[in-house]
Wavefront OBJ file of the C-alpha trace (Angstrom):
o trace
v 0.000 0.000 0.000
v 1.039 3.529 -0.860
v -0.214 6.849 -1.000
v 1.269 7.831 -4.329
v 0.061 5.167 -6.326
v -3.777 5.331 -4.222
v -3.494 8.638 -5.979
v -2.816 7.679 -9.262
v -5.306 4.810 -9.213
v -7.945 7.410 -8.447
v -6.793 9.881 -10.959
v -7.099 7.058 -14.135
v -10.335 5.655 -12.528
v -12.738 7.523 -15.657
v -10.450 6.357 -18.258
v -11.026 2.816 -16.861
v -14.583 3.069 -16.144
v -14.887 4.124 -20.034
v -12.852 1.189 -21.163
v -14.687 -0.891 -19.249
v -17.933 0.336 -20.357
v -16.952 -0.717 -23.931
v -16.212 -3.877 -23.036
v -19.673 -4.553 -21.659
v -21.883 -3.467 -24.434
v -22.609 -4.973 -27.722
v -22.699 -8.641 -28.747
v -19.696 -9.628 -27.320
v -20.477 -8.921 -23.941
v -19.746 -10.998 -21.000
v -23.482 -10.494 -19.558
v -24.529 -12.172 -22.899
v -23.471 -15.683 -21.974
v -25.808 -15.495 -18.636
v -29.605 -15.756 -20.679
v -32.401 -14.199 -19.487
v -33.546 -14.186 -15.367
v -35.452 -17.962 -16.189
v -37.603 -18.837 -13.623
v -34.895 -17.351 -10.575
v -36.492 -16.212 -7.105
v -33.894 -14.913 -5.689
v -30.523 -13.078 -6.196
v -27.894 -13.278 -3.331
v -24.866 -10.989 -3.602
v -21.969 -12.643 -1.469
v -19.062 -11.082 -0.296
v -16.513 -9.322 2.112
v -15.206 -5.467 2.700
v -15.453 -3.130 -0.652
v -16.777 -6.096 -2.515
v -20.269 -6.486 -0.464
v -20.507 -2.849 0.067
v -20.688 -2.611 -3.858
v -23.649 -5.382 -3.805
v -25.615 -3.347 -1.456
v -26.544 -0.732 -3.886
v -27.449 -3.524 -5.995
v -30.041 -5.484 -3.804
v -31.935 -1.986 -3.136
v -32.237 -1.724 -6.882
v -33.612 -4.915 -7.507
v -35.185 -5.191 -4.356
v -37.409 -1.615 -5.484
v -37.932 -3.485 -8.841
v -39.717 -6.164 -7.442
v -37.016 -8.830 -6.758
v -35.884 -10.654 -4.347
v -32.354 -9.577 -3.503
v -29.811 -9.565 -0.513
v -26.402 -8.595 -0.266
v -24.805 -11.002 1.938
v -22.013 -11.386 3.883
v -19.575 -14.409 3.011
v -18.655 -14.714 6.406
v -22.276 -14.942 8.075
v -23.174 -18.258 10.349
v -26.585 -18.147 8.846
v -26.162 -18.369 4.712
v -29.137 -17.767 2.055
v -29.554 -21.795 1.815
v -28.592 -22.745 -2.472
v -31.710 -23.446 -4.134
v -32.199 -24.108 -8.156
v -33.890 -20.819 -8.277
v -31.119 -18.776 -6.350
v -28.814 -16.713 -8.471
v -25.934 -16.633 -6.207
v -23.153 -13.993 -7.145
v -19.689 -14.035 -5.452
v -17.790 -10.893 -5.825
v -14.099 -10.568 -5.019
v -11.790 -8.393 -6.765
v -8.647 -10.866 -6.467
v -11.030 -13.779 -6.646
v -9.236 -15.356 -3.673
v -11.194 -14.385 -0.836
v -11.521 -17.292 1.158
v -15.079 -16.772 2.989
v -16.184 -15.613 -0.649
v -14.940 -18.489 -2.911
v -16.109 -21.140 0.271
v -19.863 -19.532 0.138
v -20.314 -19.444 -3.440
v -18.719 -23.419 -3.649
v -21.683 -23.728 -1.340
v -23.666 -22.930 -3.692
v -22.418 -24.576 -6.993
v -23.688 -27.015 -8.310
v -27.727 -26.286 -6.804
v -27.868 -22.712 -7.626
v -26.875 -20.887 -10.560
v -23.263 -19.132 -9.623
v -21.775 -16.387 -10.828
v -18.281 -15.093 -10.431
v -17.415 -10.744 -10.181
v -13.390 -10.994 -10.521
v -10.748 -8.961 -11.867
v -9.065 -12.628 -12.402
v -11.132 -14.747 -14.384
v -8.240 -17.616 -14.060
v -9.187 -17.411 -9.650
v -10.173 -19.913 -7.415
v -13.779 -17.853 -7.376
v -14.169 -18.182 -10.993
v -13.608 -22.059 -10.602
v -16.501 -22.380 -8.377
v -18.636 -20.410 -10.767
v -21.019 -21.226 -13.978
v -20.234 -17.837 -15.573
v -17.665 -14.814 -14.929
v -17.784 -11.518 -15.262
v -14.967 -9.739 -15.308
v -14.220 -6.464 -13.434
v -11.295 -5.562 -15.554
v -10.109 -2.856 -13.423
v -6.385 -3.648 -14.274
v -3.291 -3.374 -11.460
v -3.922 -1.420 -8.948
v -0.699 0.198 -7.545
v -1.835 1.719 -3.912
v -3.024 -1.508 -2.695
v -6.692 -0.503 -2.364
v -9.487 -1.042 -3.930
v -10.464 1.918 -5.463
v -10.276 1.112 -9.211
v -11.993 -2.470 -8.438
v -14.474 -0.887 -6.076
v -15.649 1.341 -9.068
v -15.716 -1.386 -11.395
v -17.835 -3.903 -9.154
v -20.305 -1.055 -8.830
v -20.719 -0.850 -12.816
v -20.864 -4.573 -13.574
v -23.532 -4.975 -10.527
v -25.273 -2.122 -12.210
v -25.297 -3.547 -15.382
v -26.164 -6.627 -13.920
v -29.290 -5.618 -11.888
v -30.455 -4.070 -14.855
v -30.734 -7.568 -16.838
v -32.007 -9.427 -14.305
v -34.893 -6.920 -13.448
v -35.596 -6.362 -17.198
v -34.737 -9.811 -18.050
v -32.131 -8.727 -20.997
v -34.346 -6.328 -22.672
v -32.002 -3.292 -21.189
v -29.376 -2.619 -18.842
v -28.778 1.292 -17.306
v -26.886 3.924 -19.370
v -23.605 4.393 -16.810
v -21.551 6.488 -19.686
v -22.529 9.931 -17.843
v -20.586 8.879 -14.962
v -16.980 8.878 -16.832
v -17.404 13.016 -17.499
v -19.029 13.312 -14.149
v -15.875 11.442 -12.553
v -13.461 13.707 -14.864
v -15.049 16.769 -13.626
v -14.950 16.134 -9.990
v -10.868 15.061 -10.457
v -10.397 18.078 -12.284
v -11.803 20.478 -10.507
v -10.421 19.300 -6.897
v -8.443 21.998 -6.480
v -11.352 23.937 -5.423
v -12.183 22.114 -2.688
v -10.132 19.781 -1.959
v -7.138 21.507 0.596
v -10.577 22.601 2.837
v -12.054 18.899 3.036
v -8.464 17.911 3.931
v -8.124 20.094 7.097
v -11.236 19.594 8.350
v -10.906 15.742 8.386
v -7.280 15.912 9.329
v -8.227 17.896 12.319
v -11.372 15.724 13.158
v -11.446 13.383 16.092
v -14.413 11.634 14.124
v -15.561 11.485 10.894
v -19.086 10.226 9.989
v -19.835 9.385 6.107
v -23.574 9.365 5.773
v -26.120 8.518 3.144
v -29.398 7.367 1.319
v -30.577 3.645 2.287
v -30.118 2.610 -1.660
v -26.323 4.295 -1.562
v -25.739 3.022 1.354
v -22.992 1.774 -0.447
v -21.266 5.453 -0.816
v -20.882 6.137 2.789
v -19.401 2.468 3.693
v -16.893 2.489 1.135
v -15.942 6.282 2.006
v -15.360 5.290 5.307
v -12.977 2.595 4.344
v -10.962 4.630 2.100
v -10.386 7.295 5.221
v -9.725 4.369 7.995
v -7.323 2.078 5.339
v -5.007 4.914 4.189
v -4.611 7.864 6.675
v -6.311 6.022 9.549
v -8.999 8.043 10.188
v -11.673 7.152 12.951
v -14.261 6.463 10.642
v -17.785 5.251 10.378
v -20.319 4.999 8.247
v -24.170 5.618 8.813
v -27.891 5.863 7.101
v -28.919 9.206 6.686
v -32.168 8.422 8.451
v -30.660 6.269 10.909
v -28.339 8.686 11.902
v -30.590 10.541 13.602
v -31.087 7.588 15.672
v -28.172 6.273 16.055
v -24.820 9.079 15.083
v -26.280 12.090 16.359
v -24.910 11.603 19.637
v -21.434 11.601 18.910
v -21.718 14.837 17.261
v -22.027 16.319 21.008
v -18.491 15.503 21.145
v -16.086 18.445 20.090
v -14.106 17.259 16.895
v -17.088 15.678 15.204
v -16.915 16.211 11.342
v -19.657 14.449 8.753
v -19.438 13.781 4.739
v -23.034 13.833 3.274
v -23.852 12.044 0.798
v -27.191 13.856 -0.521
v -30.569 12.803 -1.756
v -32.284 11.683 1.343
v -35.331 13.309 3.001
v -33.543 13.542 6.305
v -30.735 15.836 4.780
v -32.267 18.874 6.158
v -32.620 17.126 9.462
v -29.173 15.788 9.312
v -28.046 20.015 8.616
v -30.210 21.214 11.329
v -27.852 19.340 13.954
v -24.640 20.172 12.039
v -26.149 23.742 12.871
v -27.325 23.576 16.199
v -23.885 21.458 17.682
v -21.747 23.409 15.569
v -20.085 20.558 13.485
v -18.490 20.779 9.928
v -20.744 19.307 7.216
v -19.502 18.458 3.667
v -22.169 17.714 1.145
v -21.584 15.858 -2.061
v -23.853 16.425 -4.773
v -26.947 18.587 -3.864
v -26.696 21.633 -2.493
v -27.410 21.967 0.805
v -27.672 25.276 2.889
v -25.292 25.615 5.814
v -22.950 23.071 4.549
v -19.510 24.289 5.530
v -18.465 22.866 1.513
v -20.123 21.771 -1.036
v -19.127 19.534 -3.877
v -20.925 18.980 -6.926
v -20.877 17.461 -10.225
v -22.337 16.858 -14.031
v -24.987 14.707 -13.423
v -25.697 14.658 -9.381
v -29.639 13.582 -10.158
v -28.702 10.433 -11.687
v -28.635 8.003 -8.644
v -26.413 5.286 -11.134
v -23.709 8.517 -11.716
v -23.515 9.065 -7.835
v -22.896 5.466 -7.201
v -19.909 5.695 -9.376
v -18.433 8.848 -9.026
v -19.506 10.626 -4.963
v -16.619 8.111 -3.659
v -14.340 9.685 -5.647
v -14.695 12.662 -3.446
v -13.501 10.048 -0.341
v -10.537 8.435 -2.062
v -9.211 11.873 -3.336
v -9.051 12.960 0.427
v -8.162 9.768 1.740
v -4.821 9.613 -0.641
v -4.030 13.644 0.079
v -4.367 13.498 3.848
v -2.521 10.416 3.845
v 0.649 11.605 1.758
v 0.839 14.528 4.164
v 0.373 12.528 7.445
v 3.506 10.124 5.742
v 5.471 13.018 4.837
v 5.042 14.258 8.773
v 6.156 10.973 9.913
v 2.749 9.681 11.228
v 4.192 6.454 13.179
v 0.294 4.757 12.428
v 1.019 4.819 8.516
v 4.395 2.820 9.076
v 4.766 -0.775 7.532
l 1 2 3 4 5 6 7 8 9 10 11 12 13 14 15 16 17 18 19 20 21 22 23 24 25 26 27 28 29 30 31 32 33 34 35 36 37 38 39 40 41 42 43 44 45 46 47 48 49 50 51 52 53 54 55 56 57 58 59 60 61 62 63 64 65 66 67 68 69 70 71 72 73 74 75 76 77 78 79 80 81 82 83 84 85 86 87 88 89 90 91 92 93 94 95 96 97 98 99 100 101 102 103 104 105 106 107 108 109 110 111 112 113 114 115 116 117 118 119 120 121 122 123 124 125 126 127 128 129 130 131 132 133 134 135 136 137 138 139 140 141 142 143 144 145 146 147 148 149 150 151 152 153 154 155 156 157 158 159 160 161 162 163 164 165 166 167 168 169 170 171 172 173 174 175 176 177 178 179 180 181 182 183 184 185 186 187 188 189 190 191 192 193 194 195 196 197 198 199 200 201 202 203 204 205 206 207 208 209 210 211 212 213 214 215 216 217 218 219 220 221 222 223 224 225 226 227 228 229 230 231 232 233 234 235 236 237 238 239 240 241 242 243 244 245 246 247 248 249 250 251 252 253 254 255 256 257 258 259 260 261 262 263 264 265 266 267 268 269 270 271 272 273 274 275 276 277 278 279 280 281 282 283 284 285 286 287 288 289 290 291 292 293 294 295 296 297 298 299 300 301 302 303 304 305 306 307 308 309 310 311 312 313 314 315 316 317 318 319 320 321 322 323 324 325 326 327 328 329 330
């Protein structure tokens, strides 16, 4: 793991998304070999860390399309049981994860398996009837940026052919300029975000139920590189469940917008006096806000808000490495 390689990993992640894109549509693409939905009941997403987090978005879409979906975790005591009408989907970006490839061998050979790899040649793609590759390439800061991205489009693209059974899958080419935009513009905002995380005790990432997603993996990004105490939350929930840390002095929150609680969520900020950074809608009293081409198109903001994360999560932690920060040594 570095910093300096995390950053260039996020800076080529639109050229990759594009190329991957490509790859997926026409003819020749690898969702073509799985056939229509058949007579399936239900889709279980299996997985660990980034890779689950990914499926999450994925169940609430094809969950609010009338399907039976969970995102699961490969390490639970209680498994979806393998059925012959379960679609059972094991996602690992090196393909070796071992609660991952021993759930979906669980399930091989009674439900219909599918493999989401960036190494089609893995021990997960063995215990799979079809693969589809993430294609993400090498990813030189050790974290699973560039993979995490790509998971999130092939789910996408997925969920979309399962729910319409083939006859279309979601238009995701907005979110390669929305992604350029928000890496070339960073210099706008991104020195502010940077201090006020660096000089937070806490950091809550927060967003909608269906991009749940968003917040986990932004929460990763700022504990696995710079170390940063932090957690992720529902925007709704939060109001359960967060809001009393943010009594606390040093409390700082990342919103991820589109949920009918963000104006509850900025009423707080307001009243205890914490720093607030939106991503995508505007939202009044937000100490920064960060927006981007296509912010209303909930498939765009899957892709691209995390962005926003990994960009601070590879700046903060080249500085803290630079200072010596004895928690960032090998």
């Amino acid at each position: 793991m570095n910093p300096d390689g995390f950053l260039r990993d996020i800076l080529a992640a639109p050229e990759r998304l594009e190329a991957l894109l490509d790859a997926y549509e026409g003819p020749n693409s690898p969702l073509a070999g799985l056939g229509g939905a058949g007579a399936l009941r239900r889709v279980v997403f299996i997985g660990m860390g980034s890779s689950r987090f990914a499926a999450v978005a994925a169940a609430a879409q094809l969950r609010s399309r009338g399907v039976d979906a969970v995102a699961e975790l490969a390490s639970t005591g209680s498994p979806t049981r393998p059925a012959a009408d379960t679609l059972a989907v094991g996602i690992s970006a090196s393909g070796r994860t071992e609660e991952t490839v021993e759930a979906l061998e669980t399930h091989h050979g009674t439900s219909r398996c599918v493999a989401i790899t960036n190494d089609p040649e893995s021990d997960l793609a063995n215990a799979a009837d079809s693969v589809l590759p993430l294609l993400a390439g090498y990813e030189e800061g050790g974290v699973a940026c560039l993979t995490y991205q790509a998971t999130v489009a092939v789910l996408l693209l997925l969920a979309g052919r399962i729910a319409c059974d083939g006859s279309q899958v979601a238009d995701l080419r907005p979110a390669v300029e929305a992604a350029t935009h928000l890496r070339e513009r960073r210099g706008a905002w991104l020195d502010a975000v940077v201090e006020l995380v660096d000089d937070a005790r806490t950091v809550a990432t927060i967003a909608p139920a269906e991009r749940l997603s968003s917040a986990l993996q932004a929460a990763l990004m700022l504990r696995e590189g710079p170390r940063v105490a932090a957690d992720a939350a529902e925007t709704g929930d939060w109001l359960h469940v967060d809001v009393y840390l943010s009594k606390r002095p040093g409390y700082c929150a990342v919103l991820f917008t589109g949920s009918r609680f963000d104006e509850s969520v900025m009423e707080w900020a307001t009243k205890r006096s914490f720093p607030l950074v939106s991503i995508g809608d505007s939202v009044p009293g937000a100490a920064i806000g960060i927006s981007y081409p296509g912010a209303d198109d909930p498939n765009v903001r899957l892709l691209v808000e995390t962005g926003m994360a990994e960009l601070v999560a590879a700046e903060l932690w080249r500085r803290r490495v630079a200072c010596g920060d004895l928690a960032l040594e090998s």
